[in-house]
C-alpha positions as a Markdown table, in Angstrom:
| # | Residue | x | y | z |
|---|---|---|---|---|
| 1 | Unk | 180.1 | 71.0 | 84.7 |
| 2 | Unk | 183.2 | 72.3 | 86.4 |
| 3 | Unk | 184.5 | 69.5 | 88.4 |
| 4 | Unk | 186.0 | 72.0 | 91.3 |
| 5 | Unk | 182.2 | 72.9 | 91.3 |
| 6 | Unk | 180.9 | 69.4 | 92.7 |
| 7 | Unk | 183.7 | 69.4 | 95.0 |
| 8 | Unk | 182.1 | 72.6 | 96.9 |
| 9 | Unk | 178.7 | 71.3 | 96.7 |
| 10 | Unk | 179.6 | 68.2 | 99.2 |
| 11 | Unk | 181.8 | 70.6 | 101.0 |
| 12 | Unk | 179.0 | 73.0 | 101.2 |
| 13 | Unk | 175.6 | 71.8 | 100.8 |
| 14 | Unk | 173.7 | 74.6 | 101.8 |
| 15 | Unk | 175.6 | 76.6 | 98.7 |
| 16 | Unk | 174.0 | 73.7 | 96.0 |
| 17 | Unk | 172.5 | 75.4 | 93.2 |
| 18 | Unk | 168.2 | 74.5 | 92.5 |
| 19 | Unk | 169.6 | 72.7 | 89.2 |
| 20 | Unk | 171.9 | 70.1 | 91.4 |
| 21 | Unk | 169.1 | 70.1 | 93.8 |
| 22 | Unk | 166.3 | 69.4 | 91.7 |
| 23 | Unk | 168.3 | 66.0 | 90.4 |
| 24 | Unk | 169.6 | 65.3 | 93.5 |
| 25 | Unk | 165.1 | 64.7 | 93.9 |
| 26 | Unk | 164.9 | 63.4 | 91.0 |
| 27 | Unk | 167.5 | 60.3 | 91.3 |
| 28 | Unk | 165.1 | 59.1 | 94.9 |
| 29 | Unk | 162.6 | 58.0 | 92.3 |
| 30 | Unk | 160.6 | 59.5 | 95.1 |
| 31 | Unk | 156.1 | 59.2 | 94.3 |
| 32 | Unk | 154.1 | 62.3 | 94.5 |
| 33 | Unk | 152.4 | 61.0 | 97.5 |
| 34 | Unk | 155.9 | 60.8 | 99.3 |
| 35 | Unk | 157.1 | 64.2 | 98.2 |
| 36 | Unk | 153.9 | 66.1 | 99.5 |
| 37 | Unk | 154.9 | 63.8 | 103.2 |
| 38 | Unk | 158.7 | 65.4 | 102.9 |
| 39 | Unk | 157.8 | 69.1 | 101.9 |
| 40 | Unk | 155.6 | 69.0 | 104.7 |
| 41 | Unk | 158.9 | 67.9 | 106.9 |
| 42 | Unk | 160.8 | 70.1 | 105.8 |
| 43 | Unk | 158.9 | 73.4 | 106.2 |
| 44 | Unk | 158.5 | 72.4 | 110.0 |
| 45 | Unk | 162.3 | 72.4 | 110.1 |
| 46 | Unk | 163.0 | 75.9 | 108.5 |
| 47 | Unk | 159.9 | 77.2 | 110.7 |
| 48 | Unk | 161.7 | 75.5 | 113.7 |
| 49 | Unk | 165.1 | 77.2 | 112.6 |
| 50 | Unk | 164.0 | 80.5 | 111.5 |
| 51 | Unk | 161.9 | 81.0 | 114.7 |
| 52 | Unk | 165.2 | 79.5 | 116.6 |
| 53 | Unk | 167.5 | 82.5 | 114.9 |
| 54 | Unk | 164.9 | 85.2 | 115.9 |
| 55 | Unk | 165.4 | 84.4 | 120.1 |
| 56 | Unk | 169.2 | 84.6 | 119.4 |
């Protein structure tokens, strides 16, 4: 992995490929029953954000 790479991630998280984000998950050790709990989270915040964009 190109060092200068991981250096833009941090920089840029929104820019992190699915491979650094996928271990990123998988280093929380996180259960099943937790993920379901976060995805669910997280869905209301892109809803919240994408309907937030659109009355701009």
């Amino acid at each position: 992995m190109d060092p200068h790479a991981a250096e833009y991630d941090r920089r840029f998280p929104g820019n992190v490929d699915e491979q650094a984000l996928r271990q990123l998950v998988l280093r929380t050790n996180m259960p099943a029953d937790d993920s379901a709990i976060w995805m669910g989270m997280l869905r209301q915040v892109l809803w919240k954000l994408r309907s937030d964009e659109r009355q701009e």
